[in-house]
MMTF fields as JSON, N, C-alpha, C and O atoms, coordinates in Angstrom:
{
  "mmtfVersion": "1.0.0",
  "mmtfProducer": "UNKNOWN",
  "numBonds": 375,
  "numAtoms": 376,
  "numGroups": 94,
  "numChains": 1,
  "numModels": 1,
  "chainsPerModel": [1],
  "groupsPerChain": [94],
  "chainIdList": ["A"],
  "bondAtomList": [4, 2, 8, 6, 12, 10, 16, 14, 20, 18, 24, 22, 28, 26, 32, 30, 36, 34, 40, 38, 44, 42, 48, 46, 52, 50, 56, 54, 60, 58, 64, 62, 68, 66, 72, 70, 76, 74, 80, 78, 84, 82, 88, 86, 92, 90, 96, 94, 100, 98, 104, 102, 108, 106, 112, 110, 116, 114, 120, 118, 124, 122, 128, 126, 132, 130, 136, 134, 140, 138, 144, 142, 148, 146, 152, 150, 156, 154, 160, 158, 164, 162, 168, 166, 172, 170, 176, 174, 180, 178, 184, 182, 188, 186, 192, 190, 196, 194, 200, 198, 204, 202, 208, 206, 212, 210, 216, 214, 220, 218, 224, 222, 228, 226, 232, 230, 236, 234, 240, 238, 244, 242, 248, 246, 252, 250, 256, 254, 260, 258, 264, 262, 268, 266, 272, 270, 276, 274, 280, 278, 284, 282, 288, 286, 292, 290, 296, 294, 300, 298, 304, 302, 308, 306, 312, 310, 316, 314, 320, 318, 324, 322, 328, 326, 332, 330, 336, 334, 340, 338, 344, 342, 348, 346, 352, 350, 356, 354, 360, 358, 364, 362, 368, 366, 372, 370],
  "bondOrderList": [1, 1, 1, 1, 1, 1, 1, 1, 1, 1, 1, 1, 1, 1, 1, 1, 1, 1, 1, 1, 1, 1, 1, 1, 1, 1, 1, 1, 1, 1, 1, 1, 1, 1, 1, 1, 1, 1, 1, 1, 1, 1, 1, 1, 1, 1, 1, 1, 1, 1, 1, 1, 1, 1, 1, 1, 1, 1, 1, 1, 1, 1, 1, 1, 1, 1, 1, 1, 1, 1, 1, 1, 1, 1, 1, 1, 1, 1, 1, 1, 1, 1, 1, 1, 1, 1, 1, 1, 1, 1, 1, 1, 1],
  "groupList": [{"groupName": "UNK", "atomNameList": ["N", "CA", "C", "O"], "elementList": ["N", "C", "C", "O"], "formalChargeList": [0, 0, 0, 0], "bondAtomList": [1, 0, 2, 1, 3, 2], "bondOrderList": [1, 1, 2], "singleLetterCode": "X", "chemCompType": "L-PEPTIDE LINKING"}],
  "groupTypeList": [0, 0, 0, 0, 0, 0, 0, 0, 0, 0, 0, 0, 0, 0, 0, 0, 0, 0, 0, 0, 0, 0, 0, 0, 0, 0, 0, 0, 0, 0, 0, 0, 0, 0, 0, 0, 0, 0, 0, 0, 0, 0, 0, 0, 0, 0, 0, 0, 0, 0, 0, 0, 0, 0, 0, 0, 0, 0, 0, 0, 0, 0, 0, 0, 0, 0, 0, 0, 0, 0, 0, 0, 0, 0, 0, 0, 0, 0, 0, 0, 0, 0, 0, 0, 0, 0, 0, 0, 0, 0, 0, 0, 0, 0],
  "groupIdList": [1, 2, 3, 4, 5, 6, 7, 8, 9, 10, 11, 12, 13, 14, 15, 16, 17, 18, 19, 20, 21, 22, 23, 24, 25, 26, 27, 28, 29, 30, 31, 32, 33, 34, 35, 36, 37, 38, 39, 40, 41, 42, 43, 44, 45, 46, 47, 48, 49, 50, 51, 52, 53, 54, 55, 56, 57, 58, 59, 60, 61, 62, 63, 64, 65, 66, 67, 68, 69, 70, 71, 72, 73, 74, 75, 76, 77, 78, 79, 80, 81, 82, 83, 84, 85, 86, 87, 88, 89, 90, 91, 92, 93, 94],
  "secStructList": [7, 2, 2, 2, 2, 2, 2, 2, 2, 2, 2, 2, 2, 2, 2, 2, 2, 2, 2, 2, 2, 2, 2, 2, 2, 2, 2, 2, 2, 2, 2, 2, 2, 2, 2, 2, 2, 2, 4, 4, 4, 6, 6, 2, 2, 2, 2, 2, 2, 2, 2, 2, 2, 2, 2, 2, 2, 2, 2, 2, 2, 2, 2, 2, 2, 2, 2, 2, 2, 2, 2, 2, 2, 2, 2, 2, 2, 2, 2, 2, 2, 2, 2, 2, 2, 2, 2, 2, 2, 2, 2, 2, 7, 7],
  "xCoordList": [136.634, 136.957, 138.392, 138.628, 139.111, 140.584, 141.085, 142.076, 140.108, 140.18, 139.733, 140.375, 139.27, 138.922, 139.882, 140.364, 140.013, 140.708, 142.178, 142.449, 143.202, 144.449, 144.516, 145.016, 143.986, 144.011, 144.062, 144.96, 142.94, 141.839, 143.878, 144.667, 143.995, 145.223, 146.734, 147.543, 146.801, 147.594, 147.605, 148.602, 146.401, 145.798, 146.008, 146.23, 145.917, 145.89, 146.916, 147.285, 147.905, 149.815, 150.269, 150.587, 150.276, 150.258, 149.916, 150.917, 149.201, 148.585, 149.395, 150.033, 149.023, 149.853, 151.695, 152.319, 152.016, 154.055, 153.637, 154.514, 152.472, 152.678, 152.563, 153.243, 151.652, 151.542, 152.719, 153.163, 153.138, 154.284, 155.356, 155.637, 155.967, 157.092, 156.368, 157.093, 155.228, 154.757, 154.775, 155.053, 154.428, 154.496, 155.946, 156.087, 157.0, 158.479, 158.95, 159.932, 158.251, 158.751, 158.135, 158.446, 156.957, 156.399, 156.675, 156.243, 157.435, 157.7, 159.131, 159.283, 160.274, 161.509, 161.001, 161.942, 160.015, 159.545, 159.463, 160.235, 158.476, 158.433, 159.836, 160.167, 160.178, 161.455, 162.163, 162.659, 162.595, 163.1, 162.569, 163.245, 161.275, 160.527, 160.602, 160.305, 161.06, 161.216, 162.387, 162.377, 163.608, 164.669, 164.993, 165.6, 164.313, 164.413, 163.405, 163.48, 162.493, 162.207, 162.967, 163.48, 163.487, 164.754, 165.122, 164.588, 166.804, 167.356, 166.507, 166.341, 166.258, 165.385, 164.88, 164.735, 164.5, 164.904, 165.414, 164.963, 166.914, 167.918, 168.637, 169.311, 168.5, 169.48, 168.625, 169.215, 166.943, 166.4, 166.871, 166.937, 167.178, 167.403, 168.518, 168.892, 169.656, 170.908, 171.09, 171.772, 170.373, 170.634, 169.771, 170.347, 168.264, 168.251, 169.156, 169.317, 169.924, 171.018, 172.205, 172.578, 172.636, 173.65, 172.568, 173.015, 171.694, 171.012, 170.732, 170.499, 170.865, 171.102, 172.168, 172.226, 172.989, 174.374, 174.581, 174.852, 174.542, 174.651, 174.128, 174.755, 172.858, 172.111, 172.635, 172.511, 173.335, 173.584, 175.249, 175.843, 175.784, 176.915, 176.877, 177.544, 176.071, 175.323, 175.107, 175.509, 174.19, 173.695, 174.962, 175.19, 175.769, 176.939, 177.328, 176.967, 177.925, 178.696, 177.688, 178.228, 176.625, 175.628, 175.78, 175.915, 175.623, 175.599, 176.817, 176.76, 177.897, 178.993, 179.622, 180.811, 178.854, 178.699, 178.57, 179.159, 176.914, 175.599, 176.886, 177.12, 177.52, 178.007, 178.988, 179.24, 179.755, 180.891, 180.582, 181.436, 179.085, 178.436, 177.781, 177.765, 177.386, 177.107, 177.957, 177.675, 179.392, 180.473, 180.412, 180.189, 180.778, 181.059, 179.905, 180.139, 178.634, 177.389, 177.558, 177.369, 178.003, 177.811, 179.09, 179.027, 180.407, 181.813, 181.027, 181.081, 180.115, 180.008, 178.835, 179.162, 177.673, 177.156, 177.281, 176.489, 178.874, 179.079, 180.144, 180.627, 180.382, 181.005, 180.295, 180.685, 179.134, 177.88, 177.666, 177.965, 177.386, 177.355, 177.715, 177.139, 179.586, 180.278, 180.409, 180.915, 179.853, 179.727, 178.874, 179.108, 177.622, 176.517, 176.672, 176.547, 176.933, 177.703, 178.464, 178.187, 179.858, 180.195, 179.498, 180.11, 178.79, 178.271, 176.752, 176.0, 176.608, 175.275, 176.306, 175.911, 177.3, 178.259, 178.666, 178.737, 178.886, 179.228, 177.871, 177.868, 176.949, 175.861, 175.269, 174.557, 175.603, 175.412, 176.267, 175.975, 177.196, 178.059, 178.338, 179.501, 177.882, 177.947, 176.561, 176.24],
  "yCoordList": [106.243, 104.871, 104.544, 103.401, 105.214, 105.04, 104.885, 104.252, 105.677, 105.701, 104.068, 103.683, 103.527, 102.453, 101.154, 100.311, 101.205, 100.37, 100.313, 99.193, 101.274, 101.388, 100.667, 99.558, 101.433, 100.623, 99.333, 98.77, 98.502, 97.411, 96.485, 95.989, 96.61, 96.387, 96.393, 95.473, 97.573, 97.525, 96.411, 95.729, 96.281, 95.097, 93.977, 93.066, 94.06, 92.336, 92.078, 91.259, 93.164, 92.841, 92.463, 91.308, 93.486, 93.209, 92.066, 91.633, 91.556, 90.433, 88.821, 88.047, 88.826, 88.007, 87.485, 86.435, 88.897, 88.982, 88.523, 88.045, 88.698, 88.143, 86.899, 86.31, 86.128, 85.144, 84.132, 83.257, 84.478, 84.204, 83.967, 82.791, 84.872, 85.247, 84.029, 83.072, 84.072, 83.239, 81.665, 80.757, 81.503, 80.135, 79.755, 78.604, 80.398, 80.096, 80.173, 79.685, 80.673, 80.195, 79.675, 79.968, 78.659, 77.749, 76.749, 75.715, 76.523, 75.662, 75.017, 73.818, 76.111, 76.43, 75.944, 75.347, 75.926, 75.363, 74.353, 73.68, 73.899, 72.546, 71.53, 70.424, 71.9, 70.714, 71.29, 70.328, 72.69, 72.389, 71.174, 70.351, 71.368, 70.733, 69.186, 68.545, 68.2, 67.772, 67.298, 66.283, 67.666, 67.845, 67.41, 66.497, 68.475, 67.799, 66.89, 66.763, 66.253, 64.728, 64.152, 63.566, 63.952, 63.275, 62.802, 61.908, 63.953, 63.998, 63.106, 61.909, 63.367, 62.995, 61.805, 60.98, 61.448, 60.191, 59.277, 58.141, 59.739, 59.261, 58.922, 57.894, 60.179, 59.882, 59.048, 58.672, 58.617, 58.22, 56.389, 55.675, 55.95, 54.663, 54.396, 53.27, 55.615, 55.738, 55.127, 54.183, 55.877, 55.64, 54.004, 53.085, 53.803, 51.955, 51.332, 50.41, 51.399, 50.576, 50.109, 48.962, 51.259, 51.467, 50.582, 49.636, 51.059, 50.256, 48.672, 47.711, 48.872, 47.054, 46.334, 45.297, 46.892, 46.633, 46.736, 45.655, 47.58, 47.012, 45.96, 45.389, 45.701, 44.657, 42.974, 41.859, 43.476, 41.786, 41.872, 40.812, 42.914, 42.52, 41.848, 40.819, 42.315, 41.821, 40.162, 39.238, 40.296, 38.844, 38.019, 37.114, 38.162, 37.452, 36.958, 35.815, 37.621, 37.453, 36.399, 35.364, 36.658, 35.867, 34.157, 33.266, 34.503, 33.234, 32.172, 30.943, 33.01, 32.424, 32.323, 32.008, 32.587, 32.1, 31.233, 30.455, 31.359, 29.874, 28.513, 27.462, 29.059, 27.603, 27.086, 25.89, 28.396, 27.717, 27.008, 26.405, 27.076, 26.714, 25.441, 24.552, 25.248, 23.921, 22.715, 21.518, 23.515, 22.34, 21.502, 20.328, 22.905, 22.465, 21.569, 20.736, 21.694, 20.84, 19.558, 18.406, 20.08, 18.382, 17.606, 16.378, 18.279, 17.369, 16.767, 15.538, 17.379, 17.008, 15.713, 14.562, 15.882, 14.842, 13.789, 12.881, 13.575, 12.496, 11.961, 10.831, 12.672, 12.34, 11.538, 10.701, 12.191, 11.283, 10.067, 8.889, 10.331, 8.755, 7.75, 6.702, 8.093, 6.913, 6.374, 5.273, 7.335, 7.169, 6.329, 5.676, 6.296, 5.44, 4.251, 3.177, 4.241, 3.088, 2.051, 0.852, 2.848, 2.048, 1.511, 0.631, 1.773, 1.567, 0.967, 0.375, 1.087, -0.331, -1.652, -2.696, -1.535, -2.971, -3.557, -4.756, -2.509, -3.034, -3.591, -4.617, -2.873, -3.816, -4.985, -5.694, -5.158, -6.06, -7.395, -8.589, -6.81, -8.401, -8.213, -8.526, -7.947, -7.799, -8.723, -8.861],
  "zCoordList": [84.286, 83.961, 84.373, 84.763, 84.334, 84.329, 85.675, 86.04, 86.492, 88.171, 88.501, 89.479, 88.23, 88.233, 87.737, 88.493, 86.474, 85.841, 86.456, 86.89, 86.597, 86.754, 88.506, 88.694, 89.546, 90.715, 90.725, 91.351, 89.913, 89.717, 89.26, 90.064, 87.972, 87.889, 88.498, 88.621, 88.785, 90.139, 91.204, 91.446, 91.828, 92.5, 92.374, 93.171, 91.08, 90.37, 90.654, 91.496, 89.568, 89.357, 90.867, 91.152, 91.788, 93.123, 93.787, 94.359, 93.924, 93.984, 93.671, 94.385, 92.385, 91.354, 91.458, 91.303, 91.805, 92.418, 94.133, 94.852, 94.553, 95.749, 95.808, 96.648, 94.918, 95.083, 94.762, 95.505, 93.411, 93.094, 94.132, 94.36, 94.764, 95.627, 96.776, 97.046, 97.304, 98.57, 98.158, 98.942, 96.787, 96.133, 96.313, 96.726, 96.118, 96.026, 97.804, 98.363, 98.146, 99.634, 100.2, 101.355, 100.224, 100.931, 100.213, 100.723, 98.832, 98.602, 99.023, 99.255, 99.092, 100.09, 101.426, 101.949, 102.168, 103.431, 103.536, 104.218, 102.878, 102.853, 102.077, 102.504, 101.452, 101.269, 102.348, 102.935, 103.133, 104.439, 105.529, 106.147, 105.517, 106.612, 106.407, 107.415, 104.908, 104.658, 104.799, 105.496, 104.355, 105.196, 106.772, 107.333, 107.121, 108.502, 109.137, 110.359, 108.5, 108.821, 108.603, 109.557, 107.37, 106.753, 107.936, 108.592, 108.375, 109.533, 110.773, 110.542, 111.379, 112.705, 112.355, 113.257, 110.988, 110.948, 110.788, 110.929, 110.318, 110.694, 111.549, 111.615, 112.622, 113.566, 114.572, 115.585, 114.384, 115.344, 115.371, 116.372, 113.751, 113.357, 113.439, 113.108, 114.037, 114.159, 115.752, 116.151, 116.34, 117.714, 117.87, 118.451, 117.236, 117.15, 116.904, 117.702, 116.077, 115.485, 116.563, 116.807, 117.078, 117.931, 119.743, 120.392, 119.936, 120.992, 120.753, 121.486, 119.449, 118.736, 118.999, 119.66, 118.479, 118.814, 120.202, 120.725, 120.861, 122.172, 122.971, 123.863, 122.595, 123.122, 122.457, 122.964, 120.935, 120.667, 121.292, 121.491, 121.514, 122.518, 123.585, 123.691, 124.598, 125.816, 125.812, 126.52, 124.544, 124.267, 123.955, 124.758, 122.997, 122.789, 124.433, 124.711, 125.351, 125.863, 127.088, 127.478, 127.483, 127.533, 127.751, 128.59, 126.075, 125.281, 125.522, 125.552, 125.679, 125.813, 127.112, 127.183, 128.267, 129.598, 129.98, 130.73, 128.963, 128.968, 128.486, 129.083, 127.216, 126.795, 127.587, 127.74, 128.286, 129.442, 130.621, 131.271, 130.992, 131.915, 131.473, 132.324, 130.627, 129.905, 129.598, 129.649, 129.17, 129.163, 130.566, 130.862, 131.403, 133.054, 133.532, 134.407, 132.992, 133.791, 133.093, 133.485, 131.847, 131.035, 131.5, 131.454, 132.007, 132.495, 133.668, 133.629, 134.987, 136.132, 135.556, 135.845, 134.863, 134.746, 134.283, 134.534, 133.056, 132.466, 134.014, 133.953, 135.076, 135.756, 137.036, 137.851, 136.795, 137.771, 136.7, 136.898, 136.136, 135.019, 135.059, 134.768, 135.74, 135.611, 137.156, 137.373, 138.375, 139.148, 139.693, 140.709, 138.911, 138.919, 138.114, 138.704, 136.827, 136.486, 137.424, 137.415, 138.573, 138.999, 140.352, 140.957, 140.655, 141.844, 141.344, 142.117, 140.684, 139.694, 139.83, 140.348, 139.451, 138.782, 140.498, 140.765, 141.467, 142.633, 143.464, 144.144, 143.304, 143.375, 143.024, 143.735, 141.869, 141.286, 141.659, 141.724, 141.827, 142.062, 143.609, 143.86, 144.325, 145.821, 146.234, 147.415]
}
């Protein structure tokens, strides 16, 4: 009986500390593995951010082309304006 029983136990105990010990490090794994999603997804929204920023730089400066170019179209057309204005009035009384 004893040939039996003592192994049988052994086994178990054995067993049992393994599982133990394997439970504590796959759980150490996974919050590593966790961890480094974390990371990676950070630095992935890190580098969006920064490609953001570059792109509304871009756009700013853009923008503020567009409006320097707009003054200048709107000086030349209030300048056709008065051009046509005067040359309606010289028609007119000619």
């Amino acid at each position: 009986m004893e040939q039996i029983v003592f192994p049988t136990l052994a086994a178990f105990f054995s067993a049992f500390i393994t599982y133990l010990f394997s439970k504590r490090k796959n759980l150490a794994e996974d919050r590593a593995a966790e961890l480094d999603n974390a990371v990676n997804a950070v630095k992935y929204y890190r580098e969006l951010l920064d490609d953001m920023a570059s792109r509304l730089t871009a756009a700013t400066e853009t923008i503020k082309t567009m409006e320097a170019q707009h003054r200048e179209l709107m000086g030349i057309n209030q300048h056709l304006v008065e051009e046509l204005q005067k040359f309606k009035q010289l028609n007119g009384k000619a």
